[in-house]
DODO-826678 format. One record per atom (N, C-alpha, C): residue in one letter; atom name; residue number from 1; y, z, x. Coordinates in steps of 0.02 Angstrom, whole numbers. Atoms other than C-alpha are relative to their C-alpha. Layout:
REM residues N
[A; CA; NUM; [Y; Z; X]]
...
//
This chain:
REM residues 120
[X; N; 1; [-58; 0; 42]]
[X; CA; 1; [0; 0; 0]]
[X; C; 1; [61; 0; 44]]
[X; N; 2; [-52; -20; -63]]
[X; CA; 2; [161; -38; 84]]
[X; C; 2; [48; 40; -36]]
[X; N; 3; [-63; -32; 30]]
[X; CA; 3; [296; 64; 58]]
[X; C; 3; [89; -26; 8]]
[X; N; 4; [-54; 41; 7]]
[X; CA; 4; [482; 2; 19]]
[X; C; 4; [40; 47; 13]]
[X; N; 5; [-50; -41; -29]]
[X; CA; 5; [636; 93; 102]]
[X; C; 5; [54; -15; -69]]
[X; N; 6; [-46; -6; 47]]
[X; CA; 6; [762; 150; -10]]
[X; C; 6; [63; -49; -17]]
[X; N; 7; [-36; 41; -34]]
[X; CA; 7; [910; 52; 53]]
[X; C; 7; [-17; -87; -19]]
[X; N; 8; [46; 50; -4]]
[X; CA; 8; [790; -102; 20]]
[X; C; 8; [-13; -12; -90]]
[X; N; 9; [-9; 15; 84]]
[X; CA; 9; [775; -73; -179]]
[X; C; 9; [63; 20; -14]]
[X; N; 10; [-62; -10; -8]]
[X; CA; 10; [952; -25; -173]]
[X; C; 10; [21; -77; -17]]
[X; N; 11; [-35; 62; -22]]
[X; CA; 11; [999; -201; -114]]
[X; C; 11; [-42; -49; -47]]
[X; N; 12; [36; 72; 25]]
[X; CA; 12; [858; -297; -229]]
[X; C; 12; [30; 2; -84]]
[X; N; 13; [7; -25; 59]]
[X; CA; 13; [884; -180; -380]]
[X; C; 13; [-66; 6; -47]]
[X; N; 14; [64; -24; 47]]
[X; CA; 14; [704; -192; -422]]
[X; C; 14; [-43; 25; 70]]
[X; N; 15; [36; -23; -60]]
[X; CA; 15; [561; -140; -331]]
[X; C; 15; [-69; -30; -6]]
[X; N; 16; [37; 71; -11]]
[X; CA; 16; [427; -258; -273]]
[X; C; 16; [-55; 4; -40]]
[X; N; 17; [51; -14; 39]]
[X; CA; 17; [304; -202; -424]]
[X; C; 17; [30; -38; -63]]
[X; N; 18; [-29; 22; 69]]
[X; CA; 18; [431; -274; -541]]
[X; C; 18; [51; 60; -51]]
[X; N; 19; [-34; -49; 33]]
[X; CA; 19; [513; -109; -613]]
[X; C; 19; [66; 10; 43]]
[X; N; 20; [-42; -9; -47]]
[X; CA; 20; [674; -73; -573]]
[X; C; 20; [11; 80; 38]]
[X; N; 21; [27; -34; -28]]
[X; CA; 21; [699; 47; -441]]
[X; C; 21; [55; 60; -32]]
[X; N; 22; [-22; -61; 23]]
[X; CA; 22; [780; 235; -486]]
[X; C; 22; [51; 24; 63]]
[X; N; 23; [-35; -19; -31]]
[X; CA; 23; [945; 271; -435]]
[X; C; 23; [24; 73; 4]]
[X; N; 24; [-11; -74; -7]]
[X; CA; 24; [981; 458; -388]]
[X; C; 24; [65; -3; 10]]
[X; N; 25; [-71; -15; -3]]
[X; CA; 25; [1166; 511; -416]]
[X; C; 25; [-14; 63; 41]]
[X; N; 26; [0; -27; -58]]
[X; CA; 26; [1248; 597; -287]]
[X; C; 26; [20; 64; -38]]
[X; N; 27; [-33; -53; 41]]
[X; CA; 27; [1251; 787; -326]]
[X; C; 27; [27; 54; 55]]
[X; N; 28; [-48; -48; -30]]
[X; CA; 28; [1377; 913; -277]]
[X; C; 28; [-38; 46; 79]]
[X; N; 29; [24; -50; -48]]
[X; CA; 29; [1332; 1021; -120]]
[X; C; 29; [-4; 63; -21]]
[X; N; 30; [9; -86; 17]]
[X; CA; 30; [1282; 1214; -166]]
[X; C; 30; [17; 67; 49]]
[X; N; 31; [-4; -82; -50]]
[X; CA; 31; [1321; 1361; -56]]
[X; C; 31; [-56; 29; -12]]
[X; N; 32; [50; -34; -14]]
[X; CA; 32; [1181; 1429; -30]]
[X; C; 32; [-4; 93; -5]]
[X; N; 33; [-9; -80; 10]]
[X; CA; 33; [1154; 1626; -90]]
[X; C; 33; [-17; 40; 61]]
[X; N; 34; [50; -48; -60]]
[X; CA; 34; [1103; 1764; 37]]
[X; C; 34; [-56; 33; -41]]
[X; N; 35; [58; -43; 32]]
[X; CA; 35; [950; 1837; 10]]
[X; C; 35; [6; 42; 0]]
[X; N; 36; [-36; -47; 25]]
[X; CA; 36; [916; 1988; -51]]
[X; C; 36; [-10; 26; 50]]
[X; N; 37; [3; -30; -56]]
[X; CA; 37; [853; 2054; 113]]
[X; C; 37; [28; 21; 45]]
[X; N; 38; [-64; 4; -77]]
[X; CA; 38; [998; 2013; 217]]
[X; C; 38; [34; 42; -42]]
[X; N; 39; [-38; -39; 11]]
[X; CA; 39; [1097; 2087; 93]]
[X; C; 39; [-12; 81; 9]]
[X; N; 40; [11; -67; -31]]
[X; CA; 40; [1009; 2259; 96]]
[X; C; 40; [-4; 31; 56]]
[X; N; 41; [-16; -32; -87]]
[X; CA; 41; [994; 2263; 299]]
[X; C; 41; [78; 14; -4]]
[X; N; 42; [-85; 5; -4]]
[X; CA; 42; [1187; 2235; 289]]
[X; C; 42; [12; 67; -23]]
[X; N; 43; [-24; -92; 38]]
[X; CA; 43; [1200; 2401; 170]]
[X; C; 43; [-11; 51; 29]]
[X; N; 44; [66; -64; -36]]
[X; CA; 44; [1065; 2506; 263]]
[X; C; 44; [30; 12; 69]]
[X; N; 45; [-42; -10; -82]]
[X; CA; 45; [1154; 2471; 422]]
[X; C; 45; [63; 43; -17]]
[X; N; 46; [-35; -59; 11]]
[X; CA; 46; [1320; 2545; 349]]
[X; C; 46; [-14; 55; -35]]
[X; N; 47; [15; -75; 24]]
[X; CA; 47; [1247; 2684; 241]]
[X; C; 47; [-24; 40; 64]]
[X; N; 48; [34; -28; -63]]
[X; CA; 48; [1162; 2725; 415]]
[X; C; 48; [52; 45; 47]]
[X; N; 49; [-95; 10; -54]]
[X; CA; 49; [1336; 2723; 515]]
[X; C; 49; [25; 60; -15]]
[X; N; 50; [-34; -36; 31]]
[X; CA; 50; [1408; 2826; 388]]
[X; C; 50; [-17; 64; -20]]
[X; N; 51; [39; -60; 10]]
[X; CA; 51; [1377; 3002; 378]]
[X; C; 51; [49; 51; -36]]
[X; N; 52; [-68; -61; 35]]
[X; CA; 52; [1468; 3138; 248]]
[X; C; 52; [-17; 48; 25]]
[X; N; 53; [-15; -71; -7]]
[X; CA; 53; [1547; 3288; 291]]
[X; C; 53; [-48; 61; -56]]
[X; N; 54; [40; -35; 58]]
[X; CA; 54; [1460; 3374; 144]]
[X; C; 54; [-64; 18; 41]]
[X; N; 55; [99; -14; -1]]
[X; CA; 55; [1261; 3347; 193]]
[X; C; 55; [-5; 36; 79]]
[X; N; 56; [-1; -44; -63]]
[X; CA; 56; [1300; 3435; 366]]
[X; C; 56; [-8; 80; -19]]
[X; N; 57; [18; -80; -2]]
[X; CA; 57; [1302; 3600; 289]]
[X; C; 57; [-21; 13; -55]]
[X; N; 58; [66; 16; 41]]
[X; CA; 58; [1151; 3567; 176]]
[X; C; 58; [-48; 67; 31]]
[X; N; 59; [37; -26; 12]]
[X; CA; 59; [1032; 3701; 165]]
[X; C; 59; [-79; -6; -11]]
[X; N; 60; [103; 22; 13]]
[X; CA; 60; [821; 3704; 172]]
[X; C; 60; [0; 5; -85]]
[X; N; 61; [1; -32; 80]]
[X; CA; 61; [858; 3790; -13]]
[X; C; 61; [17; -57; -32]]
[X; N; 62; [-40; 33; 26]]
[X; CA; 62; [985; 3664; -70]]
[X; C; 62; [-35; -68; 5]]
[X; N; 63; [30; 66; -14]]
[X; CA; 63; [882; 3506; -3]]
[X; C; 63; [-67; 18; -49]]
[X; N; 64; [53; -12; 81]]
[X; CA; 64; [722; 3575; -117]]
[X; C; 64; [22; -3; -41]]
[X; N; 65; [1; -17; 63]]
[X; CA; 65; [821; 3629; -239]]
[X; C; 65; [38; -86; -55]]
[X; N; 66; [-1; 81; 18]]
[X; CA; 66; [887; 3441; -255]]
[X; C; 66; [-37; -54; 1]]
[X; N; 67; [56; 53; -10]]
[X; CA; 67; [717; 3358; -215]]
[X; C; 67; [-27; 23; -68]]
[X; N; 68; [22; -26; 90]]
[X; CA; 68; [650; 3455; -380]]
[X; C; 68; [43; -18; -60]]
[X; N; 69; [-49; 28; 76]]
[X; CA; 69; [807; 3409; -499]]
[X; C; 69; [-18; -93; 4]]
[X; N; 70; [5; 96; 13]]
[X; CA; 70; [770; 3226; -441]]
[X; C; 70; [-76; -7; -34]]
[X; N; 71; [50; 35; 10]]
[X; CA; 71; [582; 3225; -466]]
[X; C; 71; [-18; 35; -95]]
[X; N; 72; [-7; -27; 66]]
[X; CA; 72; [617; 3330; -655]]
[X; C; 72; [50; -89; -23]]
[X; N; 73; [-25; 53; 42]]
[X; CA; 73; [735; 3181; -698]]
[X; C; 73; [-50; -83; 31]]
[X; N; 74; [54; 56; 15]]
[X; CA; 74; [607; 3042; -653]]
[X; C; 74; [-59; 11; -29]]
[X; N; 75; [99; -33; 36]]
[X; CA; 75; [441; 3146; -742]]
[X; C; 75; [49; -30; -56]]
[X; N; 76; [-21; 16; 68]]
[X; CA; 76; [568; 3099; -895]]
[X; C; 76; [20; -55; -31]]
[X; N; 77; [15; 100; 0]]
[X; CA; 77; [588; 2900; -852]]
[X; C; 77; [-95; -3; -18]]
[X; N; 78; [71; 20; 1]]
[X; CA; 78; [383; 2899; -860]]
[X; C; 78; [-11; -6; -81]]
[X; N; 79; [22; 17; 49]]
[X; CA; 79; [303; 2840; -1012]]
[X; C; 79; [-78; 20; -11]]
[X; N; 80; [84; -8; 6]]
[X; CA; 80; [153; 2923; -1063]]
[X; C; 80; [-49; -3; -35]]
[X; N; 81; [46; 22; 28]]
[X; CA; 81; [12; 2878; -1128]]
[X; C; 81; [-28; 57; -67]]
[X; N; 82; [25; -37; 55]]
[X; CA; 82; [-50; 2938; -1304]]
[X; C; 82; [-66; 23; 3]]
[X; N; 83; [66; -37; -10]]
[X; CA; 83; [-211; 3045; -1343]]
[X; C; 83; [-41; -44; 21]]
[X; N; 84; [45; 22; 30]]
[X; CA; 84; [-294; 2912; -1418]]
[X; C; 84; [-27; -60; 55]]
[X; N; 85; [-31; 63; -86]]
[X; CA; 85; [-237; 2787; -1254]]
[X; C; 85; [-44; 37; 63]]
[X; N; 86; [44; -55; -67]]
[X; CA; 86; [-309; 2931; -1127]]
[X; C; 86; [-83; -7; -44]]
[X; N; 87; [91; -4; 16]]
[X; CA; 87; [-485; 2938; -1229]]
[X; C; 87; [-29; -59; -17]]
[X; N; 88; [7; 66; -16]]
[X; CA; 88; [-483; 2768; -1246]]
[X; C; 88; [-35; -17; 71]]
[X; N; 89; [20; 21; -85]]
[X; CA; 89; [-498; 2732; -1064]]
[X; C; 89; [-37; 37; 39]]
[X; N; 90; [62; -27; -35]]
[X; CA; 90; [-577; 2876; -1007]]
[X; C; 90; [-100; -11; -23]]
[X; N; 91; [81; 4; 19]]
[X; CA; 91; [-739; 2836; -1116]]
[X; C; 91; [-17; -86; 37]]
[X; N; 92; [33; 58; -26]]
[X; CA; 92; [-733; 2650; -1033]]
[X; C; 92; [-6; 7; 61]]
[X; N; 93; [16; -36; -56]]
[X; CA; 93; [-728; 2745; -862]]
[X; C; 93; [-64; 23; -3]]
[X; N; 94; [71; -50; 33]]
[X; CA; 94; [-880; 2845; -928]]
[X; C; 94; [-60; -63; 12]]
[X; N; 95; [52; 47; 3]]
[X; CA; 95; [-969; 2702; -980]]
[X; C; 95; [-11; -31; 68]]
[X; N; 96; [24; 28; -54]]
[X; CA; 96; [-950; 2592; -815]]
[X; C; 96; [-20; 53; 40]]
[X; N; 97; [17; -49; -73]]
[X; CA; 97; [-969; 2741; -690]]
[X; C; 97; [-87; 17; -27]]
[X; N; 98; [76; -14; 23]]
[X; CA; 98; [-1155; 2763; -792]]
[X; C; 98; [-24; -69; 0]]
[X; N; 99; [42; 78; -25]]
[X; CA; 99; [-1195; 2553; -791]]
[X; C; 99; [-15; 21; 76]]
[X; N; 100; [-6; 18; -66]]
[X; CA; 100; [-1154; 2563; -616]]
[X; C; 100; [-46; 46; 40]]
[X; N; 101; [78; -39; -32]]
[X; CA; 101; [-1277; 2719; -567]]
[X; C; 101; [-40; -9; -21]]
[X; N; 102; [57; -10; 14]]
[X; CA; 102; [-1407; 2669; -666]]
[X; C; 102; [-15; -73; 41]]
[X; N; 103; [29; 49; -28]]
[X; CA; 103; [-1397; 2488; -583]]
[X; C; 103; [-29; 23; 100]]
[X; N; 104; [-17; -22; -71]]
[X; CA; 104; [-1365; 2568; -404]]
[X; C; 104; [-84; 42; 16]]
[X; N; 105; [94; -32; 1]]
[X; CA; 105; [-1556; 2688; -441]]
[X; C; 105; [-22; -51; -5]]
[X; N; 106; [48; 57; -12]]
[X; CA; 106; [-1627; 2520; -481]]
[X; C; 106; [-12; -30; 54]]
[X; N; 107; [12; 60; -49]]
[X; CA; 107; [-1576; 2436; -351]]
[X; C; 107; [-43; 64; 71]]
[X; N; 108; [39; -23; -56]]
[X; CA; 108; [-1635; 2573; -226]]
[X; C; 108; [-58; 13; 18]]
[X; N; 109; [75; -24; 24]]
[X; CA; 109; [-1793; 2618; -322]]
[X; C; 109; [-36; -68; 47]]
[X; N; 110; [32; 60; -29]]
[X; CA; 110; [-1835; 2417; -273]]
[X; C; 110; [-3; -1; 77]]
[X; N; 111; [-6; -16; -81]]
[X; CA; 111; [-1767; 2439; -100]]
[X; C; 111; [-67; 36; 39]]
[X; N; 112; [69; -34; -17]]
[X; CA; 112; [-1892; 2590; -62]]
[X; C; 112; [-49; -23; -20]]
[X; N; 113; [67; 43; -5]]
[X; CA; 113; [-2030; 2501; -129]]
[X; C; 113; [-19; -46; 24]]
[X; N; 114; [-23; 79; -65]]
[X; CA; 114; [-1988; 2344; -25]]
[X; C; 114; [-34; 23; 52]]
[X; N; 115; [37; -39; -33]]
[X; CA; 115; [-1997; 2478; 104]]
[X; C; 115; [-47; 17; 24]]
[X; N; 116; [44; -12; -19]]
[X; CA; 116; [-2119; 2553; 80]]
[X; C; 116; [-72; -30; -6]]
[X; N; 117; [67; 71; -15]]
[X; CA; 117; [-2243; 2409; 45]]
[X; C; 117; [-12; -31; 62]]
[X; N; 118; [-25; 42; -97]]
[X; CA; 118; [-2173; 2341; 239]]
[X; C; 118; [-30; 35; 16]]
[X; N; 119; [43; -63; -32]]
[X; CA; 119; [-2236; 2496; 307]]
[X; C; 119; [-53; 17; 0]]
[X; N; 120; [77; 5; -11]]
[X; CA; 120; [-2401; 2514; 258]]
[X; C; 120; [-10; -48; -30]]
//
């Protein structure tokens, strides 16, 4: 198959199959975004830099006692699951964890008899 340079159905207006060929309008140039990556190194580098007067005379007490108010106001973003949602899932837990040992004794029961048929 040969191939036809652009430039080349440009100048014929068709293209050597008989169809005419597809002109692409010229489109604007874009600026290009930053990613989000660059943008967060960029932040992380000055939040880094930057250090408040305040957290210098922070406390062991005061640093718990603000790691506990934060992890009380995210237990209250969580979404939790209803009774019926928890016994739901735990009985299909139930069930596979009992397929799965009774296949797991089969398969070993066969194993040792493999075994022990090799052996004597």
């Amino acid at each position: 198959m040969k191939l036809i340079a652009k430039d080349e159905q440009a100048s014929n207006g068709k293209a050597r199959n008989g169809t005419k060929a597809k002109r692409s309008a010229a489109r604007p140039a874009v600026p290009a975004k930053p990613k989000k990556a660059d943008v967060a190194r960029k932040t992380d580098v000055s939040k880094k830099a930057v250090k408040r007067s305040g957290e210098a005379g922070k406390t062991f007490t005061d640093t718990v006692r603000d790691y506990l108010r934060e992890v009380v106001v995210e237990l209250k973003k969580v979404v939790w699951p209803s009774r019926k949602d928890t016994l739901g899932s735990t009985a299909v837990i139930l069930v596979i964890v009992c397929l799965t040992a009774v296949f797991l004794g089969l398969v070993d029961l066969a194993l040792s008899k493999l075994l022990h048929f090799m052996v004597h």
